[in-house]
N, CA, C and O of each residue as an XYZ file, in Angstrom:
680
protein
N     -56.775     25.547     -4.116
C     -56.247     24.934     -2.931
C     -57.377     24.753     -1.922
O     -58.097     25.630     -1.444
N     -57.389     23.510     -1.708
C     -58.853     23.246     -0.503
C     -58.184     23.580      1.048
O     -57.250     23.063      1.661
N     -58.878     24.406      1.288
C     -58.668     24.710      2.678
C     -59.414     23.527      3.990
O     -60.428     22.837      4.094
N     -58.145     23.854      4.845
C     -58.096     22.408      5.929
C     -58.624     23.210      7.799
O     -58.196     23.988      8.652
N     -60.012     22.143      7.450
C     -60.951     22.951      8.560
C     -60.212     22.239     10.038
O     -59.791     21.101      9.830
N     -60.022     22.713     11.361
C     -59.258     22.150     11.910
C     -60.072     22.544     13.371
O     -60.763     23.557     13.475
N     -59.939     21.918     14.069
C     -60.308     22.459     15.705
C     -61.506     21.541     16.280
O     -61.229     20.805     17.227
N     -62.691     21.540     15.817
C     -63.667     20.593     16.311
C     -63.481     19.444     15.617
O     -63.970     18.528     16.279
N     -62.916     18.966     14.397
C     -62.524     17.694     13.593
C     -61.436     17.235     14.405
O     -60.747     16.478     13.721
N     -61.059     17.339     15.364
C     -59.929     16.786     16.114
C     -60.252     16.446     17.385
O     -60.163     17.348     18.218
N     -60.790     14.816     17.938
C     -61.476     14.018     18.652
C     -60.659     15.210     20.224
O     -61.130     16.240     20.707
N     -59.926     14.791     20.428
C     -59.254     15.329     21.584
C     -59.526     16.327     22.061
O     -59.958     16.368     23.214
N     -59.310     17.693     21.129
C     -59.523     18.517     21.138
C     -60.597     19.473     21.765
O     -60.524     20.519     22.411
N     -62.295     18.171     21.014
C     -63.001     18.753     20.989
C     -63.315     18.045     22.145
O     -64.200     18.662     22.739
N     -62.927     16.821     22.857
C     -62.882     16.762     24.561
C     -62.508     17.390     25.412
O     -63.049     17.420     26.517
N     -61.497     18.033     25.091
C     -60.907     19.148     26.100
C     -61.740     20.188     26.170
O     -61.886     20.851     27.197
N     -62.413     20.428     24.961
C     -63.523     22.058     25.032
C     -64.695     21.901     25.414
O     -65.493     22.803     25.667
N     -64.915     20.512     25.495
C     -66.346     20.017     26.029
C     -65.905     20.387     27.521
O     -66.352     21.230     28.299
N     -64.936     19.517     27.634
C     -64.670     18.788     29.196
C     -64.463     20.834     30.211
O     -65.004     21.022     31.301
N     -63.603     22.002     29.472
C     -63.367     23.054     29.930
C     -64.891     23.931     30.206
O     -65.259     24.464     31.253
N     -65.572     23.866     28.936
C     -67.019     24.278     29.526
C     -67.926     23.565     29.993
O     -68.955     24.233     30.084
N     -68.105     22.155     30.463
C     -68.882     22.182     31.422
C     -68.084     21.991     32.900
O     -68.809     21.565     33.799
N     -66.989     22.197     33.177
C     -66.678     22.271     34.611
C     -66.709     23.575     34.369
O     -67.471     23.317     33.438
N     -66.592     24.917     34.308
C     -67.061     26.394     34.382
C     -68.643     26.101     34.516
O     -69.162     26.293     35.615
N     -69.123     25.822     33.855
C     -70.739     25.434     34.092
C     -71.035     24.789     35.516
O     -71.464     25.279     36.560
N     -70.616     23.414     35.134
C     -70.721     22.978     36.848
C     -70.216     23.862     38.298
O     -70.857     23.851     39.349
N     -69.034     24.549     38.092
C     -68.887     25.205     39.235
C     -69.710     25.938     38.913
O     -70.610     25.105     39.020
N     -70.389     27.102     38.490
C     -71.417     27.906     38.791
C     -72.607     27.580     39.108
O     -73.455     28.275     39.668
N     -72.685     26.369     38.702
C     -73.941     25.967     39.494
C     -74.199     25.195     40.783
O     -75.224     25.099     41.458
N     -72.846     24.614     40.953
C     -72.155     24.601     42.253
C     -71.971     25.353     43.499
O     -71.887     25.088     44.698
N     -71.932     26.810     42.453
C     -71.365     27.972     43.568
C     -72.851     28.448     44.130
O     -73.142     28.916     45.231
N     -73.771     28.134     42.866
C     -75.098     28.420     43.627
C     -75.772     27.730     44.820
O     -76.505     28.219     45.679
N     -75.200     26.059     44.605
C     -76.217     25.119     45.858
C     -74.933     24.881     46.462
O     -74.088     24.286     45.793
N     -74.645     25.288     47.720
C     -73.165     24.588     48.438
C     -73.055     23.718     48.922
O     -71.978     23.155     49.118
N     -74.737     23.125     49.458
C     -74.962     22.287     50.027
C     -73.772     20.940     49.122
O     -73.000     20.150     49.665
N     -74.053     21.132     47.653
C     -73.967     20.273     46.474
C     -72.098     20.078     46.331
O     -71.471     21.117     46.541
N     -71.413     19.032     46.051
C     -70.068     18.799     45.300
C     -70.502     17.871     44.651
O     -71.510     17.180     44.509
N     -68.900     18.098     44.064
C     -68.587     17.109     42.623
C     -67.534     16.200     43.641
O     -66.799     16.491     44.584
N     -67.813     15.197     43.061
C     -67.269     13.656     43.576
C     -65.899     13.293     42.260
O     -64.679     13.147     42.333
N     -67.333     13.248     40.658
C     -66.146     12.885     39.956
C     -66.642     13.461     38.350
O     -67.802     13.588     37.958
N     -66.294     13.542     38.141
C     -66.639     13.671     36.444
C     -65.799     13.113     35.086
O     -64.656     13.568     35.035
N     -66.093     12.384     34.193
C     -65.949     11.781     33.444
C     -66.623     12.240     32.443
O     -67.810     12.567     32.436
N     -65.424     12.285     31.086
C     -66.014     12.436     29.602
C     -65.530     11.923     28.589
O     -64.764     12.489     27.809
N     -66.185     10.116     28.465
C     -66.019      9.287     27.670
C     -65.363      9.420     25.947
O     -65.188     10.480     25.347
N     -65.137      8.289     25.520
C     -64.335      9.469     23.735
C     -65.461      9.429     22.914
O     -65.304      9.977     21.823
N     -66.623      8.902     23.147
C     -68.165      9.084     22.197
C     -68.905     10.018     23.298
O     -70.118      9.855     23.433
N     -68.228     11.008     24.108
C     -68.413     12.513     24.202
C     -69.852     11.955     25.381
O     -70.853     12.668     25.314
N     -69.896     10.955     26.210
C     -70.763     10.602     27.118
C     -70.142     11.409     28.652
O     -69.152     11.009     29.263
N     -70.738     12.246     28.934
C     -70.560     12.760     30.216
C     -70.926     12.429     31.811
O     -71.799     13.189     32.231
N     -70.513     11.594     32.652
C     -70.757     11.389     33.807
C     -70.510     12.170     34.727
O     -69.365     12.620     34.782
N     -71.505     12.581     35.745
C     -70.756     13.479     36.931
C     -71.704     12.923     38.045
O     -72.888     12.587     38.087
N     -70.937     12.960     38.697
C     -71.491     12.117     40.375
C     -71.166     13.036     41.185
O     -69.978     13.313     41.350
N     -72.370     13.824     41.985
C     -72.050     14.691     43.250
C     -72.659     14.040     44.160
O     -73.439     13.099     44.015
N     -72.215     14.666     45.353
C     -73.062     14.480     46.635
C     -73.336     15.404     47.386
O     -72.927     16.538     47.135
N     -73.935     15.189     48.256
C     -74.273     16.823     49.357
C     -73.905     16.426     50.815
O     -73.613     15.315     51.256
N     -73.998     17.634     51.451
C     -73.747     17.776     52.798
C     -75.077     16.993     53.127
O     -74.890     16.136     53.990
N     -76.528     17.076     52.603
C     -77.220     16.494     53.492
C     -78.257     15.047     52.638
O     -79.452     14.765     52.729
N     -77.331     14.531     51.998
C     -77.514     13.381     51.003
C     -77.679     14.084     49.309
O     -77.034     15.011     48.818
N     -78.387     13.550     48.911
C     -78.746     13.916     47.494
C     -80.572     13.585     46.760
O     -81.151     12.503     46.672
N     -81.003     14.811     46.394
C     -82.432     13.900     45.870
C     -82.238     14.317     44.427
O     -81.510     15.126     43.851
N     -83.421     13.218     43.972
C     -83.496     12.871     42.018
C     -83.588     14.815     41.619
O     -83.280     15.300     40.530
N     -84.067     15.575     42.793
C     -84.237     17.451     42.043
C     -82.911     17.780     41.615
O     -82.610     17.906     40.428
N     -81.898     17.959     42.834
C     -80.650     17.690     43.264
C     -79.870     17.439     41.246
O     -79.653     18.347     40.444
N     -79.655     15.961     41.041
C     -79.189     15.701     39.956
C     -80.281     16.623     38.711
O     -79.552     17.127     37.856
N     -81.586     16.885     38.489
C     -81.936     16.937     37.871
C     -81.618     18.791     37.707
O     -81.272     19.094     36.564
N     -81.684     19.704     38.474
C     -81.405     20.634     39.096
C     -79.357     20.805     38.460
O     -78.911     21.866     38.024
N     -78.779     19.923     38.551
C     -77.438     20.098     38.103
C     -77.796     20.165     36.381
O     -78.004     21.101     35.610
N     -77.754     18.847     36.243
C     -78.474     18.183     34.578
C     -78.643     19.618     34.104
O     -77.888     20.225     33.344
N     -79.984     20.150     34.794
C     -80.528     21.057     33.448
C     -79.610     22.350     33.411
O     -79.643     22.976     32.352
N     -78.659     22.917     34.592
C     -77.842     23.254     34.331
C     -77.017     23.923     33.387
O     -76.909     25.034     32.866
N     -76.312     22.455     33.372
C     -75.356     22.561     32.351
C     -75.626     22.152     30.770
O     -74.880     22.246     29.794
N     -76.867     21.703     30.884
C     -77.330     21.364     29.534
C     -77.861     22.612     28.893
O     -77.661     22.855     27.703
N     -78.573     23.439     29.731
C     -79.409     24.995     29.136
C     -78.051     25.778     29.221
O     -78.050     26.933     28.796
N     -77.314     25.439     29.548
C     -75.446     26.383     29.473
C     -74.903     26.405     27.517
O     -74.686     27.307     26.708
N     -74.880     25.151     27.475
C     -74.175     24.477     26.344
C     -74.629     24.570     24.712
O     -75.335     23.572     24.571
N     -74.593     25.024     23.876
C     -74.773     25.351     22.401
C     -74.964     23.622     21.688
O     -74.069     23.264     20.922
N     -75.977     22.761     21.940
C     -76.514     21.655     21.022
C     -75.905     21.497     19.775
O     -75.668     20.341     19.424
N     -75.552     22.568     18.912
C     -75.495     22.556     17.440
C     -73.804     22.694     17.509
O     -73.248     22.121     16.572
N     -73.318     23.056     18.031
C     -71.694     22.860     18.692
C     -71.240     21.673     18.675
O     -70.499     21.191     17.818
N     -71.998     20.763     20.352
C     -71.286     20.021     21.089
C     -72.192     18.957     21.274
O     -72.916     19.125     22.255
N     -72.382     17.919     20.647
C     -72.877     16.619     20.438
C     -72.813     16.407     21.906
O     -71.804     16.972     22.329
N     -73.451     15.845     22.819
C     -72.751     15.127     23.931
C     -73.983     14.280     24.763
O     -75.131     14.722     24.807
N     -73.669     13.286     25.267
C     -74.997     12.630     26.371
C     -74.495     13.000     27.923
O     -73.384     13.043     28.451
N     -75.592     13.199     28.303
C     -75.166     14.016     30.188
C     -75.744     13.144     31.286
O     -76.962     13.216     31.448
N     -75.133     12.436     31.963
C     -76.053     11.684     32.986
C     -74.810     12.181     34.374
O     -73.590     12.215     34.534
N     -76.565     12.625     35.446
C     -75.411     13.436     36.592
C     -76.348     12.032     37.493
O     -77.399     11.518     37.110
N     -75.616     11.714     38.647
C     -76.263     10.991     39.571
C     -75.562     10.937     41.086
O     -74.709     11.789     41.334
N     -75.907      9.961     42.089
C     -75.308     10.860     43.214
C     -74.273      9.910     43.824
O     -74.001      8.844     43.271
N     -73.783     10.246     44.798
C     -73.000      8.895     45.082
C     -73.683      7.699     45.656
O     -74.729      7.814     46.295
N     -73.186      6.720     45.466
C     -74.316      5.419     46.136
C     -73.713      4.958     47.056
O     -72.505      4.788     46.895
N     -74.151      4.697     47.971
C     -74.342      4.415     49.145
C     -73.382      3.122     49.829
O     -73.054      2.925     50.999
N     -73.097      2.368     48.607
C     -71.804      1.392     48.400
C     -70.756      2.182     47.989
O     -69.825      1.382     48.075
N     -70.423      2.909     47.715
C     -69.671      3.918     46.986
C     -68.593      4.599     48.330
O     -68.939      5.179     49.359
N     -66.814      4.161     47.689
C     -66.261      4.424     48.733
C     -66.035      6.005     49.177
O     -66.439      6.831     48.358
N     -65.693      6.288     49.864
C     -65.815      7.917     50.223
C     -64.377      8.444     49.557
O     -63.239      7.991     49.680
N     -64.671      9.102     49.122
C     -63.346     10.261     48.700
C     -63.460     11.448     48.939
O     -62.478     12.055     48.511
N     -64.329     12.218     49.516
C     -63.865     13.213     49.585
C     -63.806     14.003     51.106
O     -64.665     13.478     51.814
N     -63.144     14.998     51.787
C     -63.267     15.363     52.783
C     -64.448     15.940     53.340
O     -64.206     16.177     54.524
N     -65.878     16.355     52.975
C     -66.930     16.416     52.791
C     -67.888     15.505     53.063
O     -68.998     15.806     53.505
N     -67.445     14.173     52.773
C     -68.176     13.118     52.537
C     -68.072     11.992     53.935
O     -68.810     11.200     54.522
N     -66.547     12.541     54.027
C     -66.199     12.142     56.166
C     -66.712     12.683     56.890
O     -67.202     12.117     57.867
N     -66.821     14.337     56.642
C     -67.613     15.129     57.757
C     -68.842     14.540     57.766
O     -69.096     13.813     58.726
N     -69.716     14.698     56.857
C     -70.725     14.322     56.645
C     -71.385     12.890     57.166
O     -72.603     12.761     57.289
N     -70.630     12.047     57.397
C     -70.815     10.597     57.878
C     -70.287     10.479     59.152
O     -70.169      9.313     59.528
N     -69.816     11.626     60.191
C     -69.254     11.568     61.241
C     -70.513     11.071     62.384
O     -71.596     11.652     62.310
N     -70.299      9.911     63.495
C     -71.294      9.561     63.833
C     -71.735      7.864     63.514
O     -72.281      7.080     64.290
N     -71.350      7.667     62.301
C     -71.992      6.427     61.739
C     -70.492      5.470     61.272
O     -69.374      5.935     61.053
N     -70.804      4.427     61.234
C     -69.601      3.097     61.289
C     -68.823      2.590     59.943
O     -69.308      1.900     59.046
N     -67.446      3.123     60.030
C     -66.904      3.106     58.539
C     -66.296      1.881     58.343
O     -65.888      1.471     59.429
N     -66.052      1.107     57.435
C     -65.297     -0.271     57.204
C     -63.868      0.762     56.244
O     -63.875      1.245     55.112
N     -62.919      0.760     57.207
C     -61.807      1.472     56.419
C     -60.404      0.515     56.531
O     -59.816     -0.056     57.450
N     -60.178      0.694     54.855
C     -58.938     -0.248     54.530
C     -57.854      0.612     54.571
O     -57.815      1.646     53.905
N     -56.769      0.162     55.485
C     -55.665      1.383     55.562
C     -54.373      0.922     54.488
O     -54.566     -0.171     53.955
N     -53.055      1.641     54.103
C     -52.127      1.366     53.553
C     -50.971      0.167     53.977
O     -50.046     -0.453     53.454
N     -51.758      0.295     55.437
C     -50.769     -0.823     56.061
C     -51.123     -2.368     56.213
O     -50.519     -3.226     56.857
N     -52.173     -2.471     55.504
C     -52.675     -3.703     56.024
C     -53.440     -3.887     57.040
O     -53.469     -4.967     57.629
N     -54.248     -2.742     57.425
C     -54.986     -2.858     58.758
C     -56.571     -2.863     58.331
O     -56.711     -2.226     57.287
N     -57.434     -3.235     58.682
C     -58.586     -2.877     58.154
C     -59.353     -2.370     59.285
O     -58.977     -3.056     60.236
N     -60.297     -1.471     59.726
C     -60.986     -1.347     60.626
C     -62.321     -0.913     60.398
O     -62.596     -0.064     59.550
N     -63.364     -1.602     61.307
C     -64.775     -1.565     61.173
C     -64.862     -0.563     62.477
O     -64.562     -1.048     63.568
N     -65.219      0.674     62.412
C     -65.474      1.510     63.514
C     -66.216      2.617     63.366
O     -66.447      3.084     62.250
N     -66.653      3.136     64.451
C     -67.625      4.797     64.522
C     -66.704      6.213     64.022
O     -65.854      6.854     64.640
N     -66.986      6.300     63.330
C     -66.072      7.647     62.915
C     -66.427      9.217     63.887
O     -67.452      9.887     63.756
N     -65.513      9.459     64.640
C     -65.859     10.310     65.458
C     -65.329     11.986     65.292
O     -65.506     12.968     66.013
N     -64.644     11.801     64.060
C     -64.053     13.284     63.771
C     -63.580     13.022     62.248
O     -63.391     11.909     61.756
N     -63.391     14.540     61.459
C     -62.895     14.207     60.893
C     -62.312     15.934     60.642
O     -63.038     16.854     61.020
N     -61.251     16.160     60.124
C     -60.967     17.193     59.843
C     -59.916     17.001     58.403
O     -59.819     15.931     57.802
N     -59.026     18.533     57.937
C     -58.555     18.080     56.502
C     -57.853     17.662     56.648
O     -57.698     17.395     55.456
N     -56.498     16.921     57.389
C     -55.893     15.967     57.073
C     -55.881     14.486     57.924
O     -54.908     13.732     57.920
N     -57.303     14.189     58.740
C     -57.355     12.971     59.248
C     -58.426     12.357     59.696
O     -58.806     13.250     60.454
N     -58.997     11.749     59.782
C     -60.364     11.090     60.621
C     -59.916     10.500     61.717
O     -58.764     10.164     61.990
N     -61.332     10.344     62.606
C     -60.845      9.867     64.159
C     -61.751      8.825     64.407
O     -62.942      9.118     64.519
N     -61.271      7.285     64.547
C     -62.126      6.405     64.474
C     -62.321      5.866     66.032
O     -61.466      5.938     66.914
N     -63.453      5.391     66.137
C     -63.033      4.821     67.658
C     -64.514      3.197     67.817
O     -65.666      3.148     67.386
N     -63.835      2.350     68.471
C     -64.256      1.211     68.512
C     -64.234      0.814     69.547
O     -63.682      1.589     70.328
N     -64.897     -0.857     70.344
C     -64.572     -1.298     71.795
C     -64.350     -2.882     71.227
O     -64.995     -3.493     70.374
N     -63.280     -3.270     71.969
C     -63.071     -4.734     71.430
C     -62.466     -5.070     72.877
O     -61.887     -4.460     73.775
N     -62.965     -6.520     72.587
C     -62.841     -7.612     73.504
C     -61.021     -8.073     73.588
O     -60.578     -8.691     72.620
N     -60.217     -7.793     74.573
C     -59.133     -8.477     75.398
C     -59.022     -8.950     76.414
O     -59.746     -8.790     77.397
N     -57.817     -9.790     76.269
C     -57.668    -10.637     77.680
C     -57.453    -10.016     78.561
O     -57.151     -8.859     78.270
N     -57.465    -10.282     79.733
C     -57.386     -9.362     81.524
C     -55.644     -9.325     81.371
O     -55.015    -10.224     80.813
N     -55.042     -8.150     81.961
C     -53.578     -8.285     81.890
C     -53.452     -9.040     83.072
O     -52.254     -9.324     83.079
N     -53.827     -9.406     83.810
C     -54.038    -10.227     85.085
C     -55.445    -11.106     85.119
O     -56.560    -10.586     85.071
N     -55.181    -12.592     85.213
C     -56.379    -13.506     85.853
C     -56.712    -13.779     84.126
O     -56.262    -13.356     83.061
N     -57.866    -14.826     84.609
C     -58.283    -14.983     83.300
C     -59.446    -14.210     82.903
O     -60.053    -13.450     83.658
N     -59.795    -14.482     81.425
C     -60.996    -13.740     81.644
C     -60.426    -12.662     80.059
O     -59.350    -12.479     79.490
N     -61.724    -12.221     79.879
C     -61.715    -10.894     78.651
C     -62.304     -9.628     79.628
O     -63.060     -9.651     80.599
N     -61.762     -8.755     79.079
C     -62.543     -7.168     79.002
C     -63.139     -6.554     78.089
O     -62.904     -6.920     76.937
N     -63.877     -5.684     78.264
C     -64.190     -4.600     77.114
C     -63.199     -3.314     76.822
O     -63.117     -2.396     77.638
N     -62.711     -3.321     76.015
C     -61.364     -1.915     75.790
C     -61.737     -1.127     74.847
O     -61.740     -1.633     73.724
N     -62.134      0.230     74.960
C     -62.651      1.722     74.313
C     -61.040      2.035     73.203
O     -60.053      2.434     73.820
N     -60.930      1.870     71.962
C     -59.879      2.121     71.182
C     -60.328      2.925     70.335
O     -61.406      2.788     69.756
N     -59.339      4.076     70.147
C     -59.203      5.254     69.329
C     -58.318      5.509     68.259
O     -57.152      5.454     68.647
N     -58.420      5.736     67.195
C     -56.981      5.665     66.068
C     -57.304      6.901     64.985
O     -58.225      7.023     64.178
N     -56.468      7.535     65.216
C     -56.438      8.813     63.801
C     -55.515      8.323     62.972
O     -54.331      8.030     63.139
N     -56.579      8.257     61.606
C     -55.870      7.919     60.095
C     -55.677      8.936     59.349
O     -56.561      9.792     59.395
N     -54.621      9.157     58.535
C     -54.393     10.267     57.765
C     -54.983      9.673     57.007
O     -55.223      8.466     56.966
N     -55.504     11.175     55.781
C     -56.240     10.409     54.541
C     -55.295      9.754     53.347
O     -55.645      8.972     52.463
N     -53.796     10.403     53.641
C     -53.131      9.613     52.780
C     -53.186      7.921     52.840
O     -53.169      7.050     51.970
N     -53.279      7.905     54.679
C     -52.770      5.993     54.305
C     -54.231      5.580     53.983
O     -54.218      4.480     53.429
N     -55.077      5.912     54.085
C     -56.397      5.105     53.696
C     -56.828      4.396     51.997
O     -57.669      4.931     51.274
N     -56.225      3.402     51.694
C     -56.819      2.873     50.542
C     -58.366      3.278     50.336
O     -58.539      3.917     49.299
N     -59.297      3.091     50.948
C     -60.466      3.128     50.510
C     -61.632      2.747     52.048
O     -61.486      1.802     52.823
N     -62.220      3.322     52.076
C     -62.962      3.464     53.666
C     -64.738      3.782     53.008
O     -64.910      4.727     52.237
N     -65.819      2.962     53.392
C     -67.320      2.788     53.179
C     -67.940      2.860     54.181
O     -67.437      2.611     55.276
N     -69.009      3.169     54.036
C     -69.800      3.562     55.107
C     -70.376      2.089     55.412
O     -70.441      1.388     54.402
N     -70.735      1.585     56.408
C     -71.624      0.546     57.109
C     -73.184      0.768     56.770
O     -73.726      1.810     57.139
N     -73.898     -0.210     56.070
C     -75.202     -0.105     56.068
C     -76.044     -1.207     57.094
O     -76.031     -2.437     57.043
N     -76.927     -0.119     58.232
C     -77.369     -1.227     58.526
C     -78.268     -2.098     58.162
O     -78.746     -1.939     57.040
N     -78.732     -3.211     58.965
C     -79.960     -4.396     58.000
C     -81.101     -3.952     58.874
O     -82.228     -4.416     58.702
């Protein structure tokens, strides 16, 4: 009777055991730089690993390379087949995480809300369940003719925000 080898011959499987030891890996090496998060991680079905962090005070090529070797000197080669590319968030890259608001507090977000609103403004706070945007736009005089300048303030929860980017300037 031929015996039926089972556990790493099973595609899924052996994604889930990839995918369980290197996030234990990544958080420990996480827990070492705090400066450092995880944004996102991805592990393709030809076992290709993506992970995109960012930091409290940007990200440099040590930074990714510093994660990389990581979790690669963690991991048993003769095990777990896998390709590892860590990189950081880019700079077009919409913000997700609460970390990533603090961090940009100060500088001018283009944020798309749930309602149909879009706003180009200075992000002036942000805490865990809202950011505080504030802008000056041109209205008419409630009296006489003529425009003003008007100082406007709006706190967005992070639920209604579709997707909010940072402003680069030229």
């Amino acid at each position: 009777m031929k015996k039926i080898e089972r556990g790493l011959k099973v595609p899924s499987f052996y994604r889930k055991m990839l995918r369980n030891i290197i996030e234990i890996e990544l958080a420990n090496c996480l827990k070492n730089r705090e400066d450092l998060f995880l944004i996102d991680l991805d592990i393709a079905l030809d076992n290709s690993v993506k992970i995109i962090i960012d930091g409290d005070k940007g990200v440099s090529v040590d930074d990714c390379m510093y994660v990389s070797r990581s979790i690669e000197h963690s991991i048993d080669r003769d095990k777990h087949d896998f390709s590892l590319e860590v990189s950081s968030s880019g700079a077009l890259t919409p913000l997700s995480s609460i970390r990533q608001y603090m961090k940009n507090i100060g500088r001018t977000l283009f944020v798309r809300t749930t309602n149909d609103i879009d706003y180009e403004a200075k992000l002036i706070d942000a805490d865990s369940n809202q950011i505080s945007l504030f802008w000056k736009q041109r209205e008419r005089k409630p009296v006489g003719k003529g425009k003003i300048t008007v100082e406007k303030k709006i706190d967005v929860l992070y639920k209604d925000i579709i997707e909010a980017k940072v402003k680069i300037k030229h």
